[in-house]
Biopython code that builds the backbone (N, CA, C, O; Angstrom):
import numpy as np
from Bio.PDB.StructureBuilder import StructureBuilder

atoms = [
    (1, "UNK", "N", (21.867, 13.164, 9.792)),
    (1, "UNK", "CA", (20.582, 13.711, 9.374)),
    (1, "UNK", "C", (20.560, 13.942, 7.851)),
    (1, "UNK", "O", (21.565, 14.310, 7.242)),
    (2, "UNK", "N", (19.291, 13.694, 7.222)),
    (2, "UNK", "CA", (19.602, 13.850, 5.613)),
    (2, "UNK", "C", (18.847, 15.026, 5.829)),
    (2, "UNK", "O", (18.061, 15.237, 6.753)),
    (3, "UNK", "N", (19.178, 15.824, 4.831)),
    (3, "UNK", "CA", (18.392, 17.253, 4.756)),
    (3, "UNK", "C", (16.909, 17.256, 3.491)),
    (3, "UNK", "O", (16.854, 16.516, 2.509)),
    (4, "UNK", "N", (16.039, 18.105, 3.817)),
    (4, "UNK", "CA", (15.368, 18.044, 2.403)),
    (4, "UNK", "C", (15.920, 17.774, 1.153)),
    (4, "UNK", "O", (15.232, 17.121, 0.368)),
    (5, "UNK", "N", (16.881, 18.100, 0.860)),
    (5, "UNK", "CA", (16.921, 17.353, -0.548)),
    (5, "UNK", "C", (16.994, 16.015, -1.323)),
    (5, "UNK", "O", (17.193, 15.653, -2.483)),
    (6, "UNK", "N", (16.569, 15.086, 0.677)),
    (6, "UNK", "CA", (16.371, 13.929, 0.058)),
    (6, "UNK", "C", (14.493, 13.689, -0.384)),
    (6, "UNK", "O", (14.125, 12.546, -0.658)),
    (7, "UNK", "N", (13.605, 14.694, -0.402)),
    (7, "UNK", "CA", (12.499, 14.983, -1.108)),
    (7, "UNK", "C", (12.447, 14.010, -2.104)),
    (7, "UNK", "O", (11.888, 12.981, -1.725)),
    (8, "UNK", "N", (12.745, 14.002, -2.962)),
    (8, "UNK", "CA", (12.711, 13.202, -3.713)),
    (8, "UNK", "C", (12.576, 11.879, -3.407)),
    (8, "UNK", "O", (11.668, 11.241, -3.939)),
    (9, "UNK", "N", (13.410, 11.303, -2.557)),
    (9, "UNK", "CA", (12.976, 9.676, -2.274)),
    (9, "UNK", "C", (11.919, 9.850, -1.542)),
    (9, "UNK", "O", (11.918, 8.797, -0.903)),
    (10, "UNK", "N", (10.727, 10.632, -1.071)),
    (10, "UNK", "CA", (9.606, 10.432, -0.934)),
    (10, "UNK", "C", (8.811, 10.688, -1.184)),
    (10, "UNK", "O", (7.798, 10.341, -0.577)),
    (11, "UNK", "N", (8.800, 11.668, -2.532)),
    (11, "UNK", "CA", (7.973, 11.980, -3.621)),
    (11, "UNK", "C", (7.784, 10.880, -3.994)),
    (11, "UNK", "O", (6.613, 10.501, -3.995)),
    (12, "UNK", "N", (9.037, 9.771, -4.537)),
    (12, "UNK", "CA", (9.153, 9.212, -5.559)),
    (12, "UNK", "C", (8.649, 7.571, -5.033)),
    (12, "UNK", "O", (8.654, 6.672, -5.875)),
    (13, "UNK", "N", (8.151, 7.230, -3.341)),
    (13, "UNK", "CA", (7.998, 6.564, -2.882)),
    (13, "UNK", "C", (6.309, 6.474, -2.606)),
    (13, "UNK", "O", (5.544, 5.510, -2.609)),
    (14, "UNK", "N", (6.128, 7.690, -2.407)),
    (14, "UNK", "CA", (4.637, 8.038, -2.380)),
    (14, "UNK", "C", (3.963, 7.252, -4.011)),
    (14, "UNK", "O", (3.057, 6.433, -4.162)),
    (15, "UNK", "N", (4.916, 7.970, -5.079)),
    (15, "UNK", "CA", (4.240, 7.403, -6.339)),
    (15, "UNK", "C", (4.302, 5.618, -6.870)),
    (15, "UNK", "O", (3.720, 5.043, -7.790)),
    (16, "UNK", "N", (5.082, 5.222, -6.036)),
    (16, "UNK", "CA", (5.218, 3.748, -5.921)),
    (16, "UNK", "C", (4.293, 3.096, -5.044)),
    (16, "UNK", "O", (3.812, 2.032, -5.433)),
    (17, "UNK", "N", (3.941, 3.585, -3.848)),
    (17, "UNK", "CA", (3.105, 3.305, -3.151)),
    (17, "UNK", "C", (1.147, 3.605, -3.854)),
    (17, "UNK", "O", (0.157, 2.920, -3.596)),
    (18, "UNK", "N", (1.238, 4.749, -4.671)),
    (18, "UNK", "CA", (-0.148, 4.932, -5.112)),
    (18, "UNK", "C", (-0.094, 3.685, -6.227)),
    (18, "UNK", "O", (-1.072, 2.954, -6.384)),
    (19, "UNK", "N", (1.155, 3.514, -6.992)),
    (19, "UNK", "CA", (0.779, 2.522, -8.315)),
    (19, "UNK", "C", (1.065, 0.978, -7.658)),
    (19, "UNK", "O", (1.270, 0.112, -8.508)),
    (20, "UNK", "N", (1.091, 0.664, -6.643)),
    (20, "UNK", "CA", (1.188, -0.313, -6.441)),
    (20, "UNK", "C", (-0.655, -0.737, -5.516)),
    (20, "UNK", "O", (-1.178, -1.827, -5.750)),
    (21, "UNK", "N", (-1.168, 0.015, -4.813)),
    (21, "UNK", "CA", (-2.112, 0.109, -4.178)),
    (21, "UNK", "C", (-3.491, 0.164, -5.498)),
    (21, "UNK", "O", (-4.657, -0.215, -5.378)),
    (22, "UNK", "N", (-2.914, 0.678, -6.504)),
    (22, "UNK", "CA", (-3.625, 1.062, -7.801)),
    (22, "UNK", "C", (-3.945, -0.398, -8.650)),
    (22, "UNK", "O", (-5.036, -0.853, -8.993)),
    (23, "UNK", "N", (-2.820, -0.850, -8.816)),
    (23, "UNK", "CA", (-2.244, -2.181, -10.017)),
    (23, "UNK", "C", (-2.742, -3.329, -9.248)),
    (23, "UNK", "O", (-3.193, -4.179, -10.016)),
    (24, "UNK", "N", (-2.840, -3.723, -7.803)),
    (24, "UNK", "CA", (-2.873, -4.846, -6.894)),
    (24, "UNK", "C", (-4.000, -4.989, -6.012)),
    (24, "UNK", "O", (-3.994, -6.035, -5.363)),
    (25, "UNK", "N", (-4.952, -4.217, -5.823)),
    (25, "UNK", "CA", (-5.847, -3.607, -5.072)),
    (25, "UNK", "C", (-6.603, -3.012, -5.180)),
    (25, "UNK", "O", (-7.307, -2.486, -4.318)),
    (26, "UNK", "N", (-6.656, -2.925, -6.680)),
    (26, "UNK", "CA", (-7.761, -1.688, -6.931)),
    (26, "UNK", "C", (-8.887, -2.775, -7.278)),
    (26, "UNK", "O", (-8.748, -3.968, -7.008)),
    (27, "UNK", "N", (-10.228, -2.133, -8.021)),
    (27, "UNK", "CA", (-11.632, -3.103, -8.208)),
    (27, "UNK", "C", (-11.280, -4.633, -8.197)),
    (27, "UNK", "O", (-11.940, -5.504, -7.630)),
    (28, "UNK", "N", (-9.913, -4.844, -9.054)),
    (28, "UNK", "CA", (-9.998, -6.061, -9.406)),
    (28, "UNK", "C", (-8.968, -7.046, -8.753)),
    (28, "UNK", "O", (-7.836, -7.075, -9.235)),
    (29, "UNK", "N", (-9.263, -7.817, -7.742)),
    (29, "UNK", "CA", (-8.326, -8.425, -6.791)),
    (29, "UNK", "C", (-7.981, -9.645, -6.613)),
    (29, "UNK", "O", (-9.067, -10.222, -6.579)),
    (30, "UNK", "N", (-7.140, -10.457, -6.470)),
    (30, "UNK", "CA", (-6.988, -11.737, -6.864)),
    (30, "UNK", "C", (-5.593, -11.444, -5.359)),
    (30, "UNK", "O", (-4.918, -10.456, -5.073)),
    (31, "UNK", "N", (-5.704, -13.083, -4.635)),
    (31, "UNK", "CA", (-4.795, -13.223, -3.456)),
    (31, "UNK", "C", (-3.835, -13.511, -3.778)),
    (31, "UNK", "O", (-3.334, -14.290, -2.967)),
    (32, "UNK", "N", (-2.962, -13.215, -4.935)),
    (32, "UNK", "CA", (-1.431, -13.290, -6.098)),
    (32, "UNK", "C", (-1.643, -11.758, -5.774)),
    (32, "UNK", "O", (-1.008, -11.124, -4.932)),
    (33, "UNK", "N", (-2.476, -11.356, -6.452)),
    (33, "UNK", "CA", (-2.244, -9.721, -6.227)),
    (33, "UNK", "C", (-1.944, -9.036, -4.955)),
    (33, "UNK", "O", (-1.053, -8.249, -4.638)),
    (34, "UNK", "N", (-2.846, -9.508, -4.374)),
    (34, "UNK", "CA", (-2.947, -8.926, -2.747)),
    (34, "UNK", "C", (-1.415, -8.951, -2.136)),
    (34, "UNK", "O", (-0.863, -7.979, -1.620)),
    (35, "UNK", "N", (-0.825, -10.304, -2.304)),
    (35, "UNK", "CA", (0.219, -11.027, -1.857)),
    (35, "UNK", "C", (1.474, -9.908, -2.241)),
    (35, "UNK", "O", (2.070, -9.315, -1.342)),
    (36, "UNK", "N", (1.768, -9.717, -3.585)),
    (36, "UNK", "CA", (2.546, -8.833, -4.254)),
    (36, "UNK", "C", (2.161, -7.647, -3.444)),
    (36, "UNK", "O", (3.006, -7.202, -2.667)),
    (37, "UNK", "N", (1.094, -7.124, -3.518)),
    (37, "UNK", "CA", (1.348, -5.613, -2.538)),
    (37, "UNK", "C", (1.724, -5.800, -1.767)),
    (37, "UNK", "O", (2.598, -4.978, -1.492)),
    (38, "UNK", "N", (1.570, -6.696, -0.911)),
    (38, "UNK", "CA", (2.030, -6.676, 0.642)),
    (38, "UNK", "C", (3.716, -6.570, 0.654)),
    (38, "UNK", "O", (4.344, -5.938, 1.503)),
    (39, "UNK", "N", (4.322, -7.327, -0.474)),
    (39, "UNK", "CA", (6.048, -7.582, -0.222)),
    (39, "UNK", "C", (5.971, -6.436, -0.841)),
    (39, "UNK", "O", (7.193, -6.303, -0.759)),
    (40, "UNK", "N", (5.625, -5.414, -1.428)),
    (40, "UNK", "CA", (6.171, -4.450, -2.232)),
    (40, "UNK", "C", (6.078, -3.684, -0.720)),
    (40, "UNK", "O", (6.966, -3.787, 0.127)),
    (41, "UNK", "N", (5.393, -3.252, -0.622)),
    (41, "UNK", "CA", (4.406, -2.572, 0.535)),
    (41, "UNK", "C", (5.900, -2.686, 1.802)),
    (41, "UNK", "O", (6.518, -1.748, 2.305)),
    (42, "UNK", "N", (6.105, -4.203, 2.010)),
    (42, "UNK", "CA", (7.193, -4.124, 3.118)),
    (42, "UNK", "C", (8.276, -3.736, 3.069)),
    (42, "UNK", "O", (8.999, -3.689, 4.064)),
    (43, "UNK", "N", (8.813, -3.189, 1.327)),
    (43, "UNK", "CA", (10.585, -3.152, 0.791)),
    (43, "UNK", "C", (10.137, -1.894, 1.383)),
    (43, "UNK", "O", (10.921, -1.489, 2.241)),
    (44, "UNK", "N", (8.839, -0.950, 1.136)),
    (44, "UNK", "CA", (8.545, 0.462, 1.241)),
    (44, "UNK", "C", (8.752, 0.926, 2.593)),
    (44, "UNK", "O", (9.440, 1.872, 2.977)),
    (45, "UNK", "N", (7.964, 0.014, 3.333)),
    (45, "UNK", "CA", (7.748, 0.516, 4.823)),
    (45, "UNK", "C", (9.346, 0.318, 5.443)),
    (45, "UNK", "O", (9.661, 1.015, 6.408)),
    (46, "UNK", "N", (10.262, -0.571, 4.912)),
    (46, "UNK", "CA", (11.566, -0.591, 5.215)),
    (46, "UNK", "C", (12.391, 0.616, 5.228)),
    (46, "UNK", "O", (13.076, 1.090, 6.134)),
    (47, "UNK", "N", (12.086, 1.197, 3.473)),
    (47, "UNK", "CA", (12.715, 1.826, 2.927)),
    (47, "UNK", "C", (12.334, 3.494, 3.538)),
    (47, "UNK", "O", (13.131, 4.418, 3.378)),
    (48, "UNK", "N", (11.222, 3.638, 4.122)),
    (48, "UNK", "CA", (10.831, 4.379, 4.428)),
    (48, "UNK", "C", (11.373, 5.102, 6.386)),
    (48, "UNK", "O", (11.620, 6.127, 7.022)),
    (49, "UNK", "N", (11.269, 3.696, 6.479)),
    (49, "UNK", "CA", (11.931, 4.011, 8.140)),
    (49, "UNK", "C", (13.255, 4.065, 7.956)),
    (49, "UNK", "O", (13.540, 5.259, 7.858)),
    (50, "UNK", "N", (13.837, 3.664, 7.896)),
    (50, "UNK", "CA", (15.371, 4.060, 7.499)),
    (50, "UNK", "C", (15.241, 5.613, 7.200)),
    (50, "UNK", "O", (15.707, 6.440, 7.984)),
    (51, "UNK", "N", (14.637, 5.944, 6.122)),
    (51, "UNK", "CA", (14.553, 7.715, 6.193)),
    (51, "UNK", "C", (14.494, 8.302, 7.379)),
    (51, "UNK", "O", (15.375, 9.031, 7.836)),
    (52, "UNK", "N", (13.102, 7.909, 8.106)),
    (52, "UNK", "CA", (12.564, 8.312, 8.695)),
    (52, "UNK", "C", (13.633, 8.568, 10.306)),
    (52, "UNK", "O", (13.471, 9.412, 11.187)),
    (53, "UNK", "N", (14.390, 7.791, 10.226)),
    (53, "UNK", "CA", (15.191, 7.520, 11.305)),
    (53, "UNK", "C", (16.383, 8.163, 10.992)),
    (53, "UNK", "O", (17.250, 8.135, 11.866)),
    (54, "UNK", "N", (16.724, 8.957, 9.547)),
    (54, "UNK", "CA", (17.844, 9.685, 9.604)),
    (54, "UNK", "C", (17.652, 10.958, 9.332)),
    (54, "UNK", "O", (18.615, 11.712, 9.473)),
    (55, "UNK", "N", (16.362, 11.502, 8.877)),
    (55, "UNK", "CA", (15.943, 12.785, 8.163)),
    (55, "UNK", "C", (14.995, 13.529, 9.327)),
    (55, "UNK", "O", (14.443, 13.037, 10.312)),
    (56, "UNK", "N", (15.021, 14.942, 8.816)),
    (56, "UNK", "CA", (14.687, 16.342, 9.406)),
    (56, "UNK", "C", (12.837, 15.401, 9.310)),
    (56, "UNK", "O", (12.345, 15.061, 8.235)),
    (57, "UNK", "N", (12.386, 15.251, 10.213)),
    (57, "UNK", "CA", (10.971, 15.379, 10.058)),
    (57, "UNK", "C", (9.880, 16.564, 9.364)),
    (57, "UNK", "O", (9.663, 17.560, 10.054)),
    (58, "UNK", "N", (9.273, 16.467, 8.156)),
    (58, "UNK", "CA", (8.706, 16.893, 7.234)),
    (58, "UNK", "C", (7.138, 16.206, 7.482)),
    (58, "UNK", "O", (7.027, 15.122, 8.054)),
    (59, "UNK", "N", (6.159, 16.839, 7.068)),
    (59, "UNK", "CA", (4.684, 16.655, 7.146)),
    (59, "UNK", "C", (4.540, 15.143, 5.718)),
    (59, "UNK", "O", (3.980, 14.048, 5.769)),
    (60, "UNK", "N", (5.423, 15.902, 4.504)),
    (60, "UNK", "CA", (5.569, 14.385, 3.491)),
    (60, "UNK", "C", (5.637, 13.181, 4.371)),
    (60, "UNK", "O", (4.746, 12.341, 4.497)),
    (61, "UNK", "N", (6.965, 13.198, 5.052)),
    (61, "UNK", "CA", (7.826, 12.128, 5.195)),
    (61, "UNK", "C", (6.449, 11.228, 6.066)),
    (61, "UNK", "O", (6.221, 10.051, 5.785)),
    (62, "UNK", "N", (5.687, 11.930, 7.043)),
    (62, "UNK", "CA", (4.777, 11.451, 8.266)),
    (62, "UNK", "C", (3.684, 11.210, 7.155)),
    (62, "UNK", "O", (2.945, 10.281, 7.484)),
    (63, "UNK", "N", (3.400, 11.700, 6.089)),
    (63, "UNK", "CA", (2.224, 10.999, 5.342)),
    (63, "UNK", "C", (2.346, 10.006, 5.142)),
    (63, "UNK", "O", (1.528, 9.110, 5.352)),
    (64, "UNK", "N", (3.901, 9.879, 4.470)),
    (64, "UNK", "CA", (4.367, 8.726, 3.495)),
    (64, "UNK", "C", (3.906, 7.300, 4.703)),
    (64, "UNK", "O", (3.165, 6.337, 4.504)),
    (65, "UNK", "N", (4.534, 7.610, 5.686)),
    (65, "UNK", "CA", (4.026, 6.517, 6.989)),
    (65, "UNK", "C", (3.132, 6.125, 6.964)),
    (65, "UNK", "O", (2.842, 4.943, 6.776)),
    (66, "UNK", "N", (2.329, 7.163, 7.178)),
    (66, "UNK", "CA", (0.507, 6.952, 7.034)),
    (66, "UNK", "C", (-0.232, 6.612, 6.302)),
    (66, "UNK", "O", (-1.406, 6.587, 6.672)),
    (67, "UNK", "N", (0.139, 6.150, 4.792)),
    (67, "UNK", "CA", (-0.604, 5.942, 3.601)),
    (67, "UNK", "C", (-0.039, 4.271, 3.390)),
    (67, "UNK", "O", (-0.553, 3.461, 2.619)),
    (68, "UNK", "N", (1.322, 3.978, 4.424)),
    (68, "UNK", "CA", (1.876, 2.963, 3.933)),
    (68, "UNK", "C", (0.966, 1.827, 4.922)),
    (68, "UNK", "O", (0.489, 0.760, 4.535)),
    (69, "UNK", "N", (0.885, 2.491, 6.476)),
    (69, "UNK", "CA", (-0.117, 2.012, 7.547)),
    (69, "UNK", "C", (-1.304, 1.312, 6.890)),
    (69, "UNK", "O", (-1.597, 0.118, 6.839)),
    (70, "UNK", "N", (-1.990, 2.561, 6.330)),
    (70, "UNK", "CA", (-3.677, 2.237, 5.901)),
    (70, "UNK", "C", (-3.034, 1.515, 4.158)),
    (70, "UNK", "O", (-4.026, 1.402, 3.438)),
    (71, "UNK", "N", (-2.105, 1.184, 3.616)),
    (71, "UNK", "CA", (-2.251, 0.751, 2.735)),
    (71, "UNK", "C", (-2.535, -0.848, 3.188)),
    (71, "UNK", "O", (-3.383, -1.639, 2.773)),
    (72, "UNK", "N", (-1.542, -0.995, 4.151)),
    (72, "UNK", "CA", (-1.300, -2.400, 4.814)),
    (72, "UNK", "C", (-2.662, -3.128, 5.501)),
    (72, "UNK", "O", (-2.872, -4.340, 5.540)),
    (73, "UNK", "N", (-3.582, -1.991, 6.065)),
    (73, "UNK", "CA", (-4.933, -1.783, 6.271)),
    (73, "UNK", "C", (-5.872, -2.797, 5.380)),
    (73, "UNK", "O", (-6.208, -3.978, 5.462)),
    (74, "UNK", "N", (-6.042, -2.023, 4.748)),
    (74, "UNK", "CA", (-6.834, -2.137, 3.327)),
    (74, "UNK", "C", (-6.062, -3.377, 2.349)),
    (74, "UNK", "O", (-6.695, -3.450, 1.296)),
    (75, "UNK", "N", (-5.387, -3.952, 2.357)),
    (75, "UNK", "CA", (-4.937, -5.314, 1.965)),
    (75, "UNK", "C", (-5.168, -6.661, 3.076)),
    (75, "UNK", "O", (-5.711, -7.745, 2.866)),
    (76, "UNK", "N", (-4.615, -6.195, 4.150)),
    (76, "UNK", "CA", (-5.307, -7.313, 5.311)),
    (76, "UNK", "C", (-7.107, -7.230, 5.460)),
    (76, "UNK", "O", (-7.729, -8.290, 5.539)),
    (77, "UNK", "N", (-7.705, -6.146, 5.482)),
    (77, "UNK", "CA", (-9.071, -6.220, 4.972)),
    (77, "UNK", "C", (-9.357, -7.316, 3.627)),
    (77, "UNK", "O", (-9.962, -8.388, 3.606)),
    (78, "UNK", "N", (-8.642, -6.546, 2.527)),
    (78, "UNK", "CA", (-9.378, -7.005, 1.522)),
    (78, "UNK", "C", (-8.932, -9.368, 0.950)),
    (78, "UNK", "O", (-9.479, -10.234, 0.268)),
    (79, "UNK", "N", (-7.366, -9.213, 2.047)),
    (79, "UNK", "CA", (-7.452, -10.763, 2.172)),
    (79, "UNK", "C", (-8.273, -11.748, 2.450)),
    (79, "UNK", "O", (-8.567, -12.744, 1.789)),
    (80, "UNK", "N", (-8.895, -11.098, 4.309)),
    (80, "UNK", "CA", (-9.786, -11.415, 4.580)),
    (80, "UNK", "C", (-11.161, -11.766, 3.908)),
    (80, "UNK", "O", (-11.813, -12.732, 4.303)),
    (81, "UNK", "N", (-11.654, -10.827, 2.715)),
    (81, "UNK", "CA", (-12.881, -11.061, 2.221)),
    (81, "UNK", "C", (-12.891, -12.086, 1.221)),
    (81, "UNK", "O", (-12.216, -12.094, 0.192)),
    (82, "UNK", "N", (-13.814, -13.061, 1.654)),
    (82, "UNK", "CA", (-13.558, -14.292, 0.666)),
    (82, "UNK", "C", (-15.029, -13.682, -0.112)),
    (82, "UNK", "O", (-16.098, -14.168, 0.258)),
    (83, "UNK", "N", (-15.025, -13.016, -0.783)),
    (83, "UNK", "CA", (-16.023, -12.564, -1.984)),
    (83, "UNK", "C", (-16.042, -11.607, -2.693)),
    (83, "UNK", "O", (-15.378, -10.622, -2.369)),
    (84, "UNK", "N", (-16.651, -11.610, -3.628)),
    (84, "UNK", "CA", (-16.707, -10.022, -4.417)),
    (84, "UNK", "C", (-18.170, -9.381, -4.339)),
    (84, "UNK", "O", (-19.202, -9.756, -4.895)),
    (85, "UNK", "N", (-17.959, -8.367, -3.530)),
    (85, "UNK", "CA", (-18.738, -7.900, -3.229)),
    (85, "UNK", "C", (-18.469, -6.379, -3.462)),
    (85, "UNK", "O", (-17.421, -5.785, -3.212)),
    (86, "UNK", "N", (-19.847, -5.762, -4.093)),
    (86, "UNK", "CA", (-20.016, -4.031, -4.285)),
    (86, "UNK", "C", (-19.113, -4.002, -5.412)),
    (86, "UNK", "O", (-18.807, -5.013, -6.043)),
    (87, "UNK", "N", (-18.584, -2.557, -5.725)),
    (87, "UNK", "CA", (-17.433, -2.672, -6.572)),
    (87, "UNK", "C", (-16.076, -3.374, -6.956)),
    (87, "UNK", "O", (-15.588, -3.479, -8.081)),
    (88, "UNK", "N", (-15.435, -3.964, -5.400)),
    (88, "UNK", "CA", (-14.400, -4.984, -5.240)),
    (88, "UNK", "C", (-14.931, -6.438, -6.119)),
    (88, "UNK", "O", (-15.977, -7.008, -5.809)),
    (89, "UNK", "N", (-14.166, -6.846, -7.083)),
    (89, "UNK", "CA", (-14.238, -8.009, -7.168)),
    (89, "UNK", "C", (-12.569, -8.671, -7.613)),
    (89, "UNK", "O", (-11.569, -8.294, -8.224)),
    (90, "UNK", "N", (-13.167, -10.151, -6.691)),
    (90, "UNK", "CA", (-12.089, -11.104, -6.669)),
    (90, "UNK", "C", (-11.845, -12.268, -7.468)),
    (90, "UNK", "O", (-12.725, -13.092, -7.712)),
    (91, "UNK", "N", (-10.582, -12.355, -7.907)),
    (91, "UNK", "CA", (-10.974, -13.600, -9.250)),
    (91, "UNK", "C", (-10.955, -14.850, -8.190)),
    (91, "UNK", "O", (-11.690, -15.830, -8.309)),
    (92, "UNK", "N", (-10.137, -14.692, -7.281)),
    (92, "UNK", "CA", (-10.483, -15.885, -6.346)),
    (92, "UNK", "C", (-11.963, -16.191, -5.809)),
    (92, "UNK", "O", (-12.226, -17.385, -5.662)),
    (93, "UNK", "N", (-12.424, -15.761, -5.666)),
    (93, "UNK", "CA", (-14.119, -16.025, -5.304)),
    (93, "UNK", "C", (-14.983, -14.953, -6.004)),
    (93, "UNK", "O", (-15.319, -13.835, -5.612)),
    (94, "UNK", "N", (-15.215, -15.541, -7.024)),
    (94, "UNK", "CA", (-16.301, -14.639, -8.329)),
    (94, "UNK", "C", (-17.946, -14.261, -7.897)),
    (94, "UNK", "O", (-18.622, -13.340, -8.355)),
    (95, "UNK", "N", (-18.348, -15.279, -6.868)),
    (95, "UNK", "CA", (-19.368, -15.125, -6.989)),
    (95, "UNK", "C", (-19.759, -14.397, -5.590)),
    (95, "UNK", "O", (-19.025, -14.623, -4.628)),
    (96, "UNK", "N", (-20.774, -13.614, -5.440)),
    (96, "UNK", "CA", (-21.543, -12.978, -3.948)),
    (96, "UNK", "C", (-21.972, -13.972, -3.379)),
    (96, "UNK", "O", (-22.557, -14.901, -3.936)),
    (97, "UNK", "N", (-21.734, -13.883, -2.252)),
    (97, "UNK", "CA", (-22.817, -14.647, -1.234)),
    (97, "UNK", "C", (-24.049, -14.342, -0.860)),
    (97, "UNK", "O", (-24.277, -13.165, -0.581)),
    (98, "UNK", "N", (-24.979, -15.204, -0.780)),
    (98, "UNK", "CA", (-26.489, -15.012, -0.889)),
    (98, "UNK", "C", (-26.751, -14.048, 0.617)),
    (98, "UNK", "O", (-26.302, -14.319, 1.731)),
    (99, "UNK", "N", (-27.489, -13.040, 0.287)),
    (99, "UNK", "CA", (-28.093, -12.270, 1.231)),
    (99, "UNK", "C", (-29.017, -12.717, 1.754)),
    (99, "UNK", "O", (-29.610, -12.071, 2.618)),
]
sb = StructureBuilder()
sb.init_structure("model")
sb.init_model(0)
sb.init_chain("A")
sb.init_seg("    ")
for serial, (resi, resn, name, xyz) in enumerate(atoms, 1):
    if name == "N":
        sb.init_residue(resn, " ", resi, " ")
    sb.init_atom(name, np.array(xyz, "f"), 0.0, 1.0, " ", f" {name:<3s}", serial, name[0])
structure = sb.get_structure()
């Protein structure tokens, strides 16, 4: 069992997970980008169960899960959309589709 003081590797995983969801996914999206979150996204969700499977269960540790879930979410969404649409835009398909 690791005790809280492994805190830190999921402080410090959480903040990898926001700047990667931030840098790859945010308004401006391109399927190079998308692609890169996803392998980052999987070293995390790796790196994360392994904790998860040796440490005191903490309310962090069950976020960290949960943000990595809906991150994975929200990238298979935003693959799917072949357009830029609303605030999202994609350098792979620049233009809206006609309403």
């Amino acid at each position: 069992m690791v005790l809280n003081e492994e805190m830190v590797l999921i402080t410090q995983s959480l903040k990898e997970l926001q700047a990667i969801m931030s840098s790859y996914v945010g308004i401006v999206r391109s399927n190079l980008r998308l692609q890169r979150a996803f392998d980052r996204l999987e070293l995390l969700y790796r790196e994360s169960e392994d904790l998860y499977s040796k440490s005191i269960l903490t309310p962090k540790l069950c976020e960290l899960r949960n943000l990595i879930n809906i991150g994975y979410l929200i990238i298979k969404a935003a693959s799917r959309r072949h357009e830029s649409r609303g605030l999202h835009y994609s350098l792979d398909y620049p233009r809206t589709s006609p309403r």
